[in-house]
N, C-alpha and C positions, 0 to 999 in steps of 0.2 A: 529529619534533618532540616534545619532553617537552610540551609543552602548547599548546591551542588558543590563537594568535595572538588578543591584548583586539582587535585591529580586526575580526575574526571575531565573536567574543564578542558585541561591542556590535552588530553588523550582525545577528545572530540574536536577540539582545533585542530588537531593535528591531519586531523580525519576531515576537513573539510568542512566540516559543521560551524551555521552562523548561530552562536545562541541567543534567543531572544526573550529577552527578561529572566525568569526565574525558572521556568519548566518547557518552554519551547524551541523550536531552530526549524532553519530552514538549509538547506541542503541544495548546491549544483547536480540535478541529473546528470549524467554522463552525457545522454541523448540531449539535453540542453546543449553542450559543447559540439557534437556532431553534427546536431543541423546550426548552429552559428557558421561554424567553422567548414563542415563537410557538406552540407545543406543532405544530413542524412536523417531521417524520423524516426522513432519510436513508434513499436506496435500501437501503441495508442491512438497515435496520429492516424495509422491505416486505418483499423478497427472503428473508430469514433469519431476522426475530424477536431482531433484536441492538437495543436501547433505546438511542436514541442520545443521551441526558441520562447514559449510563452505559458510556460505552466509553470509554476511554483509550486517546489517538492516541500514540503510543511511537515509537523509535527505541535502540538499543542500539552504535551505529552509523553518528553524528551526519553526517560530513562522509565517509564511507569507501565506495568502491562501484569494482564493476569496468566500470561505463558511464560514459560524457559523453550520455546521451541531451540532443538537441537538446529534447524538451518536458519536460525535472525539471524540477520547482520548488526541486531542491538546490541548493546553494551548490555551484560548481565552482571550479578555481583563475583559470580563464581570466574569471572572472567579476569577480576583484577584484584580477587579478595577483599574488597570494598563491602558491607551488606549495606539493604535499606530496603524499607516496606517498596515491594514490588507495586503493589495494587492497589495503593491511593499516594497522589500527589501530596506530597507530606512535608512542600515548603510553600511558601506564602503565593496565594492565586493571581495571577494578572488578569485586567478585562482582556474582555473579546475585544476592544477597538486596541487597546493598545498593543496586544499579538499580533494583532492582524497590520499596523501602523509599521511593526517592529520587521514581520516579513517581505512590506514591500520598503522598505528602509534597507533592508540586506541583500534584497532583489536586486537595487541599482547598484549598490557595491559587488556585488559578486560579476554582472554585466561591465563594470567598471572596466576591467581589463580586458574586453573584447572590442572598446570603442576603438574603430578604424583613423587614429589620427595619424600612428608610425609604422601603418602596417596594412594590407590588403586580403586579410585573410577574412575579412568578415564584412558583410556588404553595410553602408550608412543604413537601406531601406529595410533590411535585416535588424538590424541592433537596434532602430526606431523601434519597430514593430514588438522586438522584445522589452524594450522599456515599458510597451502596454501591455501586461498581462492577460491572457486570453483564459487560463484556469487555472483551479487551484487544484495538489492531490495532497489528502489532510491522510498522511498514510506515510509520512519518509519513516518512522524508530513510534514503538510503545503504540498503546494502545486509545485508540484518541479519545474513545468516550467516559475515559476514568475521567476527563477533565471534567470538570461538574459544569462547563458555562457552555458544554458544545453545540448547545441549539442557539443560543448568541450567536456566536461565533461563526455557523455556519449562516444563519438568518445575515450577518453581516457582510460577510464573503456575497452574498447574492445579490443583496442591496446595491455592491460596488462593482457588480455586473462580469462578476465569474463564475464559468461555468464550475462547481464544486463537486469534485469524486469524493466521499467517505471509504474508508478501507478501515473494517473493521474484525476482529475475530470472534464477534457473535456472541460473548459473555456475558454481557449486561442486559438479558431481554428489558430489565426494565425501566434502562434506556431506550433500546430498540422502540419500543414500544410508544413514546410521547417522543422520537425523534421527529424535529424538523428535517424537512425533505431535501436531500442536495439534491442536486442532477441527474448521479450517476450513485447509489449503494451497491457497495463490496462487500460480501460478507466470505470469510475465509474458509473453506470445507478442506481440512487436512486427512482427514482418515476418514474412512468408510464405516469404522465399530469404534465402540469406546476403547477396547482393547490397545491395540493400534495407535489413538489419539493418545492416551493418557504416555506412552512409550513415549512419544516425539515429541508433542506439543507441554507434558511434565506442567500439568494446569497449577496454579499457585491457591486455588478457589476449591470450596465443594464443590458438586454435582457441577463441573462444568459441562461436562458433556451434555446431559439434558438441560443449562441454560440454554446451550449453542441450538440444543434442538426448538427450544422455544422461542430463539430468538428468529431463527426458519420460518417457524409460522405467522409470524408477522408480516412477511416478505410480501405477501397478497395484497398487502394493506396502501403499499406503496406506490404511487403512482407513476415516479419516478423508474429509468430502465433498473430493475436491479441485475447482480453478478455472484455468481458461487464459483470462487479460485481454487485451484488445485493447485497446490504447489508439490510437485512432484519429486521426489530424490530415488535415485536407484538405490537398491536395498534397503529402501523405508516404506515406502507407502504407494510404489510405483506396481500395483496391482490392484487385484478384487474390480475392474471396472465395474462389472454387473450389480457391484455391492453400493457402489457410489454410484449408479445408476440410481438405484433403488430412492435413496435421499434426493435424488434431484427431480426426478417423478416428484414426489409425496411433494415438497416445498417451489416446485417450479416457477423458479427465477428466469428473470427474461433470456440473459446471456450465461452461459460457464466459460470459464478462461481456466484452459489448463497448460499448467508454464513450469517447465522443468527448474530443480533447484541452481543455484549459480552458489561456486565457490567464492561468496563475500566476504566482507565485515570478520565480526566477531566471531562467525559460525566453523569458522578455520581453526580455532580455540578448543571448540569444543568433541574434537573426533571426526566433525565432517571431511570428508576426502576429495576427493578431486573427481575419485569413480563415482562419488553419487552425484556428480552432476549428469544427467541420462541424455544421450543423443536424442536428436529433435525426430531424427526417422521411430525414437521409442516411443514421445511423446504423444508423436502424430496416429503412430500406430493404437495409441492407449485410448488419443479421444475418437478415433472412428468406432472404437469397439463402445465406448462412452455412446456415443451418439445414436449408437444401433437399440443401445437398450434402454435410450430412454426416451429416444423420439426426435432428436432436435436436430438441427440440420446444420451439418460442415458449415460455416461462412470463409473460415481465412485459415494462413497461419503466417507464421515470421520465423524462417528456420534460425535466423541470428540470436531473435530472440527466444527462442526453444518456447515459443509458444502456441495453440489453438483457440480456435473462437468457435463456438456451437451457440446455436441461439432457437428459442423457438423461432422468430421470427423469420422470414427467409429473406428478408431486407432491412437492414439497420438501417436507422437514421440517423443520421451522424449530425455531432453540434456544429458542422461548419461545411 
């Protein structure tokens, strides 16, 4: 398609979405609004020391991914009867400087409405601090490394002094693989077998499963803390610890964050329920038995956020 269909368009405005240029946007976290407003954080902030009045939720890679995972909150085609090649960006490219120009362009607009001139629900020294961006997460919708410029991109983001999380689902080892270094690499572990994975995650690619394993073993390479996310759903893949133990041994990534699903987005479309979003007493129960077998140690958890942190390390160092 030379350009994103206006029924798309308006469905994603509608939804919050700032879009920028031809395949990107950026997105209000929720937790952006809660610590302006509520001065409340985001697991991130505990776990890491990333300010969440100050991070920019991003996309480079609006509508493009090599999953149909049954719990995205993306926009898929089956969701509005829309088609389009899932798995390569298939309208005209933007630089890295002008996505990255166009995020913090929609950054101030979107902050716009929280400046304190008729109202005292948000502090001046607050809404300063959020005008200076402290990170960036290249992780809101799709998948970021279809973008073909994302070692620009990210090389750019660091140059202009944010700290950058990549969140990726591990397909392209060979991106993985000549990937410049963000701060923070996410790679996403859904299922423990391919069985399981191909069920949920419904891969759009051959042999994704053994990408995603090859892109694991690159993880060593990285200097940078890396992260293997369990995104958990009851009645999906909210078992086999031992199994997903096993994978996290062999490719041992610094941190695992394991985070129950949330009834979002798009994933309401597709059969997801209410029930499989799994109590945080399940989730918490799932990483201790995690952690037993595969060595790593409890650090935290956020029952709000239905999530755990296991790490090797027994001390994170947080960016702030």
């Amino acid at each position: 398609m030379k350009d994103i269909p206006i029924q798309i368009k308006n469905l994603l405005k509608k939804q919050k979405y700032h879009l920028v240029g031809n395949h990107s946007a950026i997105k209000k976290c929720r937790w952006t609004h809660k610590s302006l407003v509520f001065d409340q954080a985001c697991y991130k902030e505990r776990f890491y020391g990333i300010f969440s009045h100050r991070c920019m939720q991003v996309t480079p890679s609006l509508l493009w991914c090599t999953h149909c995972c049954d719990f995205c909150w993306r926009l898929q085609p089956s969701d509005i009867d829309i088609n389009w090649d899932q798995t390569k960006i298939d309208v005209p490219i933007n630089d890295p400087e002008f996505i990255l120009d166009g995020f913090y362009k929609e950054w101030k607009r979107i902050l716009s409405g929280y400046k304190p001139l008729s109202h005292d629900k948000v502090t001046w020294e607050k809404w300063e601090e959020a005008n200076n961006p402290f990170s960036i997460a290249i992780s809101l919708s799709g998948e970021p490394l279809i973008y073909p410029r994302i070692n620009e991109l990210i090389e750019l983001t660091k140059k202009r002094g944010l700290i950058t999380f990549v969140v990726s689902n591990a397909t392209r080892p060979e991106i993985v693989k000549n990937l410049t270094e963000p701060n923070q690499l996410y790679f996403s572990l859904i299922s423990p077998n391919k069985e399981n994975y191909e069920q949920i995650c419904r891969p759009l690619i051959l042999n994704a499963w053994e990408k995603i394993m090859e892109s694991f073993s690159y993880l060593e390479s990285f200097s940078c803390p890396t992260v293997l996310r369990l995104t958990l759903s009851d009645h999906k893949n909210l078992k086999n610890p031992e199994e997903f133990a096993k994978i996290i041994e062999k490719y041992s990534p610094t941190h695992v964050e394991a985070k129950g699903y949330m009834y979002l987005g798009f994933s309401r479309r597709r059969g997801m329920k209410v029930n499989n979003m799994p109590l945080h007493k399940k989730i918490k129960e799932f990483a201790i038995k995690l952690a037993d077998n595969c060595g790593y140690y409890f650090i935290d958890d956020v029952e709000r956020s239905r999530v755990v942190l296991l790490s090797k390390q027994k001390k994170i160092k947080k960016f702030s």
